[in-house]
C-alpha positions as CSV (number, residue, x, y, z in Angstrom):
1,X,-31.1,12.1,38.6
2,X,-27.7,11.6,36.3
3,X,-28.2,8.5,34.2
4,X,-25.2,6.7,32.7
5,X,-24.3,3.4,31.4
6,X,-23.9,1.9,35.1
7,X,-26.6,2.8,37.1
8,X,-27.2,5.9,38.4
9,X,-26.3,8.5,41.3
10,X,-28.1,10.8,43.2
11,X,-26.6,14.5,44.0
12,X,-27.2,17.7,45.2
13,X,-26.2,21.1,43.2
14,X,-25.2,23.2,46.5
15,X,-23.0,20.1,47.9
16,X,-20.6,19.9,44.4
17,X,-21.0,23.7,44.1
18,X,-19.5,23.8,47.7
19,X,-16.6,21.2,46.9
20,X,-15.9,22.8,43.5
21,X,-15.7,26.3,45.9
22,X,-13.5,25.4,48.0
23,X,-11.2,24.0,45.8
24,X,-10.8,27.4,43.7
25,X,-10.5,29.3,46.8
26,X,-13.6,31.3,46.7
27,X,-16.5,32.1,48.7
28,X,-19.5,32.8,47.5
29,X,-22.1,34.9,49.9
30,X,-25.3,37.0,49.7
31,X,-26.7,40.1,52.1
32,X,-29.6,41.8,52.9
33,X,-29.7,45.4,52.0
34,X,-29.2,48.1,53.2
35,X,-28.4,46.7,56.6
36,X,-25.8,44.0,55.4
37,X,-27.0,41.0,57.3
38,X,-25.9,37.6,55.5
39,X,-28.5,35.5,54.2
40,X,-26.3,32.5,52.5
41,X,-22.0,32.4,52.9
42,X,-20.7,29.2,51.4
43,X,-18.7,26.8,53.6
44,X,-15.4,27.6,52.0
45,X,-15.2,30.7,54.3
46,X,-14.1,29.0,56.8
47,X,-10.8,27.9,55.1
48,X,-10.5,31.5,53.4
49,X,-11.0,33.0,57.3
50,X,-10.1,30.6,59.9
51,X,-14.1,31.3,61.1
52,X,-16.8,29.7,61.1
53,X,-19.5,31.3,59.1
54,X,-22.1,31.0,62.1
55,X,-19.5,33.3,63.3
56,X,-21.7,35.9,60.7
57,X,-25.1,35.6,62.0
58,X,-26.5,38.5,63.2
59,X,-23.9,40.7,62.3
60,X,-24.8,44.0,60.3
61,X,-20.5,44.7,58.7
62,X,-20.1,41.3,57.3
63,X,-16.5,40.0,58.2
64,X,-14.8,43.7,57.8
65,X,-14.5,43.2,61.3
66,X,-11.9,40.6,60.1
67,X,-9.9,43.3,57.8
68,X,-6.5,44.4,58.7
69,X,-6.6,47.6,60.5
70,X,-4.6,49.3,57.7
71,X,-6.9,48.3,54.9
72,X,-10.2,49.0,56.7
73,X,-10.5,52.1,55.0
74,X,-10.9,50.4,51.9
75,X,-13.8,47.9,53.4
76,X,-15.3,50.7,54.4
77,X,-15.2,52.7,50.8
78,X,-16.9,49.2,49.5
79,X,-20.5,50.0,50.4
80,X,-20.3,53.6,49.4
81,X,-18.6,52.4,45.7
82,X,-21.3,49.7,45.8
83,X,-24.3,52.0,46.4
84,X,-23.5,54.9,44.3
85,X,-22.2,52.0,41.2
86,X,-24.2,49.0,41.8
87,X,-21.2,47.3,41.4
88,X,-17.4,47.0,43.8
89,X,-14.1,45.2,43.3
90,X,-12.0,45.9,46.0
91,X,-8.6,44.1,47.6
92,X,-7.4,44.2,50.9
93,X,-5.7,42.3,53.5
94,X,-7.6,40.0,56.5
95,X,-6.5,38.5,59.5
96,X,-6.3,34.8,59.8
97,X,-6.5,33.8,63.3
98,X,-3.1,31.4,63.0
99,X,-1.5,34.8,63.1
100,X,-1.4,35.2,58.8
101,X,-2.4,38.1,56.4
102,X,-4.1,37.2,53.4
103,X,-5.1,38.9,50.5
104,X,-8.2,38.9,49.5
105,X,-10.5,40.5,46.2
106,X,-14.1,41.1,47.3
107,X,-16.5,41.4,43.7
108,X,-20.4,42.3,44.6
109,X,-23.1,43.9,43.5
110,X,-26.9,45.0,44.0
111,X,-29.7,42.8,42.9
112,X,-33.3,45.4,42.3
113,X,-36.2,44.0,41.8
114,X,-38.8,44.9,38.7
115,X,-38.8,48.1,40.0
116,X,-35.4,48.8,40.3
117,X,-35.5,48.5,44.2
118,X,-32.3,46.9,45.4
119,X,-33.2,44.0,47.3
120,X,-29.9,42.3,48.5
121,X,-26.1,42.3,47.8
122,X,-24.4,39.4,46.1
123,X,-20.7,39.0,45.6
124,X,-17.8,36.4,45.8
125,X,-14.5,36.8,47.8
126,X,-11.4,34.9,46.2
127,X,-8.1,34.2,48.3
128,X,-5.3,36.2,45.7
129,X,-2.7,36.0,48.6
130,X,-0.5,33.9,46.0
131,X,-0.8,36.7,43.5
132,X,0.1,39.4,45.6
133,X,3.2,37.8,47.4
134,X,4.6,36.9,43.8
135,X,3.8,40.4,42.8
136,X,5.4,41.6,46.2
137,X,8.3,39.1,45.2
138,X,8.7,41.1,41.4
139,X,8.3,44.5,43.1
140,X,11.3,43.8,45.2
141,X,13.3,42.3,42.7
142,X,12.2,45.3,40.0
143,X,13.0,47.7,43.1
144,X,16.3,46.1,43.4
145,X,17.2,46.2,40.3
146,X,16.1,49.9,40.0
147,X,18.5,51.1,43.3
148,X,21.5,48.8,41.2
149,X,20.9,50.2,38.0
150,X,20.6,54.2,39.3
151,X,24.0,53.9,41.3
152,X,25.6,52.3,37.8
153,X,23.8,54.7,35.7
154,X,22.3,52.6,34.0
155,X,19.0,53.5,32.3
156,X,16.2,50.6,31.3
157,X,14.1,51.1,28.1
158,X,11.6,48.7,26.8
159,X,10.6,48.6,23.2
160,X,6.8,47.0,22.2
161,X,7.5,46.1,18.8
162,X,4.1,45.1,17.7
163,X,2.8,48.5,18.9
164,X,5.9,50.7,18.4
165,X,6.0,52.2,21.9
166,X,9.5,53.0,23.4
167,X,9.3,53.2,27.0
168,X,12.0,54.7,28.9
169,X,12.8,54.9,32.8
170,X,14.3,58.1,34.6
171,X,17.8,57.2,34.3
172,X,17.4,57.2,30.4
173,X,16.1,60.6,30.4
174,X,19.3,61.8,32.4
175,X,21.5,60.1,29.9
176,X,20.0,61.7,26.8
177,X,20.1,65.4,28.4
178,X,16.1,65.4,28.0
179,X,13.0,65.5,30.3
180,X,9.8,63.4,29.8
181,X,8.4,66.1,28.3
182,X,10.6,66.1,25.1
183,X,9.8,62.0,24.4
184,X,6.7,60.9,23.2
185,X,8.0,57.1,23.3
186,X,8.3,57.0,19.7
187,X,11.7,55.4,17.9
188,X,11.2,58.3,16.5
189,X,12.5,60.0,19.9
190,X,15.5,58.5,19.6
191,X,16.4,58.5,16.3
192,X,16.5,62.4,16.3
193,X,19.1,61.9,19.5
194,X,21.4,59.8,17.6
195,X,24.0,61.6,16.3
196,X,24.0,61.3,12.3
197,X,26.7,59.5,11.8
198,X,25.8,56.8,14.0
199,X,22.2,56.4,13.7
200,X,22.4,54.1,10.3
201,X,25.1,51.9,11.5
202,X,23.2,51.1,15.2
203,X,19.9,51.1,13.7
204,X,21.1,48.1,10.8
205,X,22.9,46.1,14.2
206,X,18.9,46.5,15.7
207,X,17.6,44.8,12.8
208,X,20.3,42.0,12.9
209,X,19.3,41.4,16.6
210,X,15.9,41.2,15.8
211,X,16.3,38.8,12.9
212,X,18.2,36.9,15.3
213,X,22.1,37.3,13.5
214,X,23.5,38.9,16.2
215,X,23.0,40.0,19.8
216,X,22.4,43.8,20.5
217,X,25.7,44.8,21.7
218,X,26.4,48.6,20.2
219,X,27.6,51.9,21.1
220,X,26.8,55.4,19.7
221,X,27.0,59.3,20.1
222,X,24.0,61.2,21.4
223,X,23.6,65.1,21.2
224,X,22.4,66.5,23.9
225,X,20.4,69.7,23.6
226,X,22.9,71.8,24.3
227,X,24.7,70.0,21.4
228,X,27.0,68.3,23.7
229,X,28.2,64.9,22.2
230,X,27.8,61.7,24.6
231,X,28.7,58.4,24.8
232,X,26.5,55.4,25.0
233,X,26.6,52.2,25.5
234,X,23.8,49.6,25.0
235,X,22.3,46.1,25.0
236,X,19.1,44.5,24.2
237,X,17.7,41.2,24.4
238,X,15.1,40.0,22.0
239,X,11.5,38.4,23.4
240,X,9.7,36.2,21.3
241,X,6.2,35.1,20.5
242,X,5.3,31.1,19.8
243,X,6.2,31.8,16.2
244,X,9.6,33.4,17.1
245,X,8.5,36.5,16.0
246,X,10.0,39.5,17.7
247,X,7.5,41.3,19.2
248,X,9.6,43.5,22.1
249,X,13.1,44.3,23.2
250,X,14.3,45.5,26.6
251,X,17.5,47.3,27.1
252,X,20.1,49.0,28.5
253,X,22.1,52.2,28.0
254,X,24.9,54.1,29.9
255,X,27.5,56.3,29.9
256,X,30.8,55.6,28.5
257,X,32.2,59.4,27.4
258,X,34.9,59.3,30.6
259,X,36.1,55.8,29.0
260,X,35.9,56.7,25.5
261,X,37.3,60.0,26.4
262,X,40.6,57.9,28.9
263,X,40.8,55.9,25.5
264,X,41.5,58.6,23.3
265,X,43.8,60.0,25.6
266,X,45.4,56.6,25.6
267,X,45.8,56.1,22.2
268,X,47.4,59.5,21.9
269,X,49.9,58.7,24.5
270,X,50.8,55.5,23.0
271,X,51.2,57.3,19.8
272,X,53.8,60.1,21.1
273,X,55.6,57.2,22.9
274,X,55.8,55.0,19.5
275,X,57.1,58.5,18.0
276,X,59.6,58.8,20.6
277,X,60.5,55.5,20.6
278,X,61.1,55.1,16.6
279,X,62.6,58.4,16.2
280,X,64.7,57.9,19.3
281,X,68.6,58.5,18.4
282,X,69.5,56.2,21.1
283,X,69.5,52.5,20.8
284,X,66.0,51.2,23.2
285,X,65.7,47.6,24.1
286,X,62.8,46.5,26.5
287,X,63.6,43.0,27.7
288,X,61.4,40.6,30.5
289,X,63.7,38.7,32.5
290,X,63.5,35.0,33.2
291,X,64.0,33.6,36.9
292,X,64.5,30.2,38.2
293,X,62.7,28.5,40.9
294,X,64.1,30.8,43.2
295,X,63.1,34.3,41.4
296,X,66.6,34.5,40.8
297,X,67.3,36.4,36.9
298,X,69.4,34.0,34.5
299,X,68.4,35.3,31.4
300,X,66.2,37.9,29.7
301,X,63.9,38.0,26.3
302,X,63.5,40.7,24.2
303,X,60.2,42.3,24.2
304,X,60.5,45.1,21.6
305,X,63.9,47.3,20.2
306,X,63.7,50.8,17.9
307,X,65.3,51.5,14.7
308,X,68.6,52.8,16.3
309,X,68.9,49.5,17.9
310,X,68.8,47.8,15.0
311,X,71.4,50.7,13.4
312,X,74.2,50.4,16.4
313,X,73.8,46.5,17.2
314,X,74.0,45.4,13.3
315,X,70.2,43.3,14.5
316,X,67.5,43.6,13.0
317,X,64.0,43.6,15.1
318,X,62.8,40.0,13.4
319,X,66.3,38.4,14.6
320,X,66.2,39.7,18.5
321,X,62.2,40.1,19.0
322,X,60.7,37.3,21.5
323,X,64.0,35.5,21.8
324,X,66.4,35.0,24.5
325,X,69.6,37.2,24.9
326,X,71.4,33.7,25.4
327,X,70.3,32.7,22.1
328,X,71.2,36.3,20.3
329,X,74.6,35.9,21.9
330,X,75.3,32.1,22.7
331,X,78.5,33.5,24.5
332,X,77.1,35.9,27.0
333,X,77.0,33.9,30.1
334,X,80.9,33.3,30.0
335,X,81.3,36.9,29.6
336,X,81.5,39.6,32.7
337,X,79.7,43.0,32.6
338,X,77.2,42.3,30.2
339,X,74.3,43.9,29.2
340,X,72.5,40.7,31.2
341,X,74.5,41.7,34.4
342,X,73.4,44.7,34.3
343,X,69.4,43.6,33.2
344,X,69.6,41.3,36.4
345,X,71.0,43.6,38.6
346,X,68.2,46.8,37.6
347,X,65.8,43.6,38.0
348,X,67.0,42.5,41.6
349,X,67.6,45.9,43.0
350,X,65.0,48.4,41.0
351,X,67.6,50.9,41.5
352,X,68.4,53.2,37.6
353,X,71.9,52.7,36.5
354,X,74.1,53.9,34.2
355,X,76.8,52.1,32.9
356,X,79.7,51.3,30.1
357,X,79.8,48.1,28.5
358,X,82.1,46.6,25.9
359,X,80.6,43.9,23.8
360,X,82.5,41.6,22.9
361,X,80.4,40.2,20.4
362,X,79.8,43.5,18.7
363,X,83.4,44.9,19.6
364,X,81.7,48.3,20.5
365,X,81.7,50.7,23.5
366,X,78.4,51.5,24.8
367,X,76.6,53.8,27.7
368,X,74.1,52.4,29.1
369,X,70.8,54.0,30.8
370,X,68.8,50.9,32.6
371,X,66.0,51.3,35.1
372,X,62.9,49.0,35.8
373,X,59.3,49.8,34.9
374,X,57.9,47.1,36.5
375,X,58.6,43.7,38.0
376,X,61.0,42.0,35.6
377,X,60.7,44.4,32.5
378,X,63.8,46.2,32.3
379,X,64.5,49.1,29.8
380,X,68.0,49.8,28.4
381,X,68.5,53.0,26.2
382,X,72.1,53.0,25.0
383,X,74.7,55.0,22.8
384,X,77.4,53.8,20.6
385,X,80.3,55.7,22.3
């Protein structure tokens, strides 16, 4: 009887134990032993199965017959685990009769007597169909993300700060020149891959991360074992605990020698075509032209002029740079066979010309190479003649 300050209420243990079953999804059953015959299987196995548990009587393989045919194996390695252990957790897949598959975990063990006789099996069955399709759900999204990550080359590494494991994946491996065999998961690992010169200046932009100053964004060299030097790009996030403490970091790294190496090669081009452009006897003008509604050229702006510009105009590059020609020479327009006219026509036609043109404003002779680069960027490299 359960007293309180109303009156009081009469209730029976199995009939609460039942509700309070069937609300957490588990059954709860018993068997004799060794010939599996069930003595008690709580009502809740009837939502869990879609049966009945009359359905049970008299039968000597429990409700394996209910197993999906791919996972009967495991049923069937149950008892043999159970008899050899005392003791079996197993999960595997049954078949609901409104045509689902549910997961289930069966948890038993045998009961012995004072002598150490087993005398029956108890266990419990609980429905974890929710956890496997959400792990199901995170496998395909971590397989996903795998497949995208190998075919950008990407490699995934996840640091445990609190107990300073480094974990890498394949594509990591690859990226580093090394096999699993040569990384322990230490930081350790990684800091002796790190060329020397970089190691200090990445490791410091690390700490910033996890101090929360900045976000991992870096790159570095690696040496390969063949003493090969590599490019590598990489960033991090930082997790948390409640205290924001940082307690792991999961990142990213990948290749960038071909960019840094198209870079170089870029600079270095740029550099032999500012040296031939400065040290260019010829005046060089590079001018964008400016159309009207139509596309039609009326004017151009200058975009960027040499030292032998400045010599044979008498302009220097802060007087002409960014401004129109109209405003350089307020006459132009009125003028025929103009540097303009011949600007527009490169920029209409996209045909090279070469040309002589007196300026009026400068009172000189000039020949004139013109051709376009691209749409409405016209070059003009010119002599004083």
């Amino acid at each position: 009887m359960l007293k309180n300050g109303v009156g009081e209420c009469e209730y029976n243990d199995s009939k609460y134990l039942d509700i309070i079953l069937r609300s957490m999804d588990i059954v709860v059953w018993s068997a004799t032993f060794p010939d599996l015959r069930i003595l008690h299987v709580s009502p809740s196995f009837e939502n869990m199965f879609g049966r009945k548990p009359q359905e049970l009587a008299n039968k000597d393989d429990l409700w394996y017959q209910y197993v999906h045919p791919e996972d009967m194996h495991i049923a069937k390695d149950v008892g043999k685990q159970r008899e050899l252990q005392g003791e079996v957790s197993a999960e595997y897949r049954i078949l609901h009769p409104e045509e689902s598959v549910r997961w289930v975990c069966e948890r038993s063990e045998l009961i012995f007597d004072e002598d150490n006789v087993p005398l029956r099996v108890e266990g419990i069955i609980i429905d974890i169909t929710e956890r496997k399709n959400a792990e199901e759900k995170l496998q395909l999204n971590t397989d996903r993300l795998t497949v995208a990550a190998r075919a950008g080359g990407v490699g995934i590494w996840d640091f445990d700060l609190v107990n300073n494991i480094l974990v890498w994946d394949d594509q990591m491996f690859s990226l580093y020149g090394i096999t699993r065999d040569d990384f322990s998961g230490t930081p350790e690992d990684w800091q002796k891959l790190v060329h020397p010169d970089d190691f200090e200046r990445s490791d410091a932009e690390a700490r910033m991360a996890l101090s929360g100053e900045k976000e991992y964004d870096t790159e570095f060299r690696v040496i390969w074992p063949d003493e090969t030097i590599h490019n590598i790009r990489a960033l991090a996030i930082v997790q948390r605990d409640g205290s924001g403490n940082p307690v792991r970091m999961i990142g990213t790294n990948w290749d960038i020698t071909s960019q840094k190496g198209a870079e170089h090669e870029l600079r270095e081009s740029e550099k032999k075509y500012r040296e031939l452009f400065e040290n260019n006897i010829s005046g060089v003008l590079i001018t964008e032209m400016i159309t009207d509604e139509n596309g039609y050229p009326i004017d151009f702006v200058f975009l960027e002029v040499n030292g032998a510009f400045e010599k044979q105009s008498g302009l220097k590059a802060e007087e002409v740079i960014g401004k129109r020609v109209t405003e350089v020479y307020p006459e132009i327009e009125k003028r025929k066979n103009t540097f303009l006219d011949l600007h527009r026509n490169i920029a209409l036609t996209g045909i090279p010309t070469t040309a002589e043109i007196y300026s009026e404003d400068l009172k000189r002779h000039f020949s004139i190479n013109a051709y376009r680069v691209e749409k409405n960027i016209v070059v003009g490299v010119f002599q004083d003649i």
